[in-house]
DRENDO-1510 file (C-alpha; in Angstrom, 1 decimal, always signed):
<recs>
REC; n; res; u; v; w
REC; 1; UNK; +59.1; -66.7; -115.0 .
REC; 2; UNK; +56.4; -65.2; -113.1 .
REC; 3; UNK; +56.0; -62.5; -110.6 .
REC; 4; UNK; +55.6; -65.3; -107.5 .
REC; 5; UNK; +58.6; -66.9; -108.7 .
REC; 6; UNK; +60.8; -63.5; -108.9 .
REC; 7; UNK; +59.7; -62.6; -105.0 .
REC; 8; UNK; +60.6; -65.8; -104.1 .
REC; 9; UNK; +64.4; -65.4; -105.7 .
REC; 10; UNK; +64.7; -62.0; -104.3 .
REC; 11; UNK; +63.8; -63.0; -100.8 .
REC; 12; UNK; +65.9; -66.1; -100.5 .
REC; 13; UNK; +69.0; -63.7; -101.7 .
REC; 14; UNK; +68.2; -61.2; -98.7 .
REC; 15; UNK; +67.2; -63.5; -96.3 .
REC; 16; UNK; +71.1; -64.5; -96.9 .
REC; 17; UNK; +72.2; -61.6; -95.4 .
REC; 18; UNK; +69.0; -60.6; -93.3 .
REC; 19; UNK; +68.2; -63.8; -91.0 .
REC; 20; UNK; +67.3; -62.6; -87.5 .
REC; 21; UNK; +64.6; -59.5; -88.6 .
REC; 22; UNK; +61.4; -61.3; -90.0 .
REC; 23; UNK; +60.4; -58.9; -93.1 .
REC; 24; UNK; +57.4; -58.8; -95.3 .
REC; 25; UNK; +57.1; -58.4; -99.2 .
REC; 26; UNK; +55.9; -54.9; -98.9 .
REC; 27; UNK; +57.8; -54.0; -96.1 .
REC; 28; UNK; +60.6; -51.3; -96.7 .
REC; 29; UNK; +63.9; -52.8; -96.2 .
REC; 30; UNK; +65.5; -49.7; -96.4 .
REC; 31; UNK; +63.2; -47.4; -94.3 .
REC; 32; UNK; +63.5; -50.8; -91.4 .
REC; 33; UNK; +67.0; -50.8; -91.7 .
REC; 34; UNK; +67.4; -54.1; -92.8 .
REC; 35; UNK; +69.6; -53.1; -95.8 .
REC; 36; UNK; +72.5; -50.6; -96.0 .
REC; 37; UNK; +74.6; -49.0; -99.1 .
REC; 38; UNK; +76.9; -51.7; -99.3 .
REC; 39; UNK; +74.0; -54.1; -99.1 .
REC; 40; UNK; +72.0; -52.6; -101.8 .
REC; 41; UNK; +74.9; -52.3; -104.3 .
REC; 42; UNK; +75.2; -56.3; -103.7 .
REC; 43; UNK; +71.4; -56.2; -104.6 .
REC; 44; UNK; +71.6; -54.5; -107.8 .
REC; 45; UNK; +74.3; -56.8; -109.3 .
REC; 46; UNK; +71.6; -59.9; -108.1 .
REC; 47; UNK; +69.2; -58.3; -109.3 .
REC; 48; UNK; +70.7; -57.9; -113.0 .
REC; 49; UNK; +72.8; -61.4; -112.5 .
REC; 50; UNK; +69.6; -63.3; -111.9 .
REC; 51; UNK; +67.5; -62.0; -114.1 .
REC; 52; UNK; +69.3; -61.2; -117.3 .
REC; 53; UNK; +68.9; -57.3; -117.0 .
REC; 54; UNK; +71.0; -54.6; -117.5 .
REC; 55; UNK; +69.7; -51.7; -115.3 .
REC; 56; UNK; +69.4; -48.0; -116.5 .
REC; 57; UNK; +70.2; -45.1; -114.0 .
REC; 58; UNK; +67.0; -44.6; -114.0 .
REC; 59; UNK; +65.6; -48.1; -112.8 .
REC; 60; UNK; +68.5; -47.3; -109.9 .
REC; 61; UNK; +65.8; -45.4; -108.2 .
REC; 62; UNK; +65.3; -46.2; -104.6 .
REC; 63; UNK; +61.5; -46.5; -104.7 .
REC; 64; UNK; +62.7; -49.7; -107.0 .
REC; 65; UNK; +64.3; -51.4; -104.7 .
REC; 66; UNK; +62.4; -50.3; -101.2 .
REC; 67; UNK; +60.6; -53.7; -101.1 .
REC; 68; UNK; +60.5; -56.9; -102.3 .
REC; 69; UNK; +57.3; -56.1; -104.7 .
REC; 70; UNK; +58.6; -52.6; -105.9 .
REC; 71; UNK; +61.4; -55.1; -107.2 .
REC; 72; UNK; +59.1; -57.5; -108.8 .
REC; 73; UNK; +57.0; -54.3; -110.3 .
REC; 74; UNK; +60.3; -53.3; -112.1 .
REC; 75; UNK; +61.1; -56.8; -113.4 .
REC; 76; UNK; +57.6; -56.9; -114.9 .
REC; 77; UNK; +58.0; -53.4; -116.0 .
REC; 78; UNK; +61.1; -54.6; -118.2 .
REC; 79; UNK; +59.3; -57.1; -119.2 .
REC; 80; UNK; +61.7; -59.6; -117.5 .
REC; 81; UNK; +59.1; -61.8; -115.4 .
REC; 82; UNK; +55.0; -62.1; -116.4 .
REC; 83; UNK; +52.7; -60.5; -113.8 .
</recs>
């Protein structure tokens, strides 16, 4: 799976839960208020449950999971999708 095809998964999950506030790749989810604690705890468990990963503390690092590339960076970063 390639990096396209990761963004792609990731956005149709959010745009589940986000539908009225239109939101970029690169835009910070967090920072626009588009995604809250609960919210992002349901993201991690996608994020592992789609892609086969088991995530380390450290990979739990909000800059991670700010944006829908910085989530596709760390999925090619654990060698999980090709860039």
């Amino acid at each position: 799976m390639g990096n396209i095809e990761a963004k792609a998964k990731i956005r149709t999950f959010l745009e589940t839960f986000i539908q009225d506030d239109p939101f970029t790749d690169e835009d910070d989810i967090f920072g626009l208020g588009l995604v809250n604690s609960l919210m992002a705890m349901q993201l991690v468990l996608f994020v592992e449950k789609e892609f086969a990963l088991k995530l380390s503390n450290q990979d739990l690092d909000l800059k991670n999971f700010r944006s829908i590339t910085a989530m596709a960076r760390l999925l090619e970063q654990r060698g999980v999708v090709a860039a």
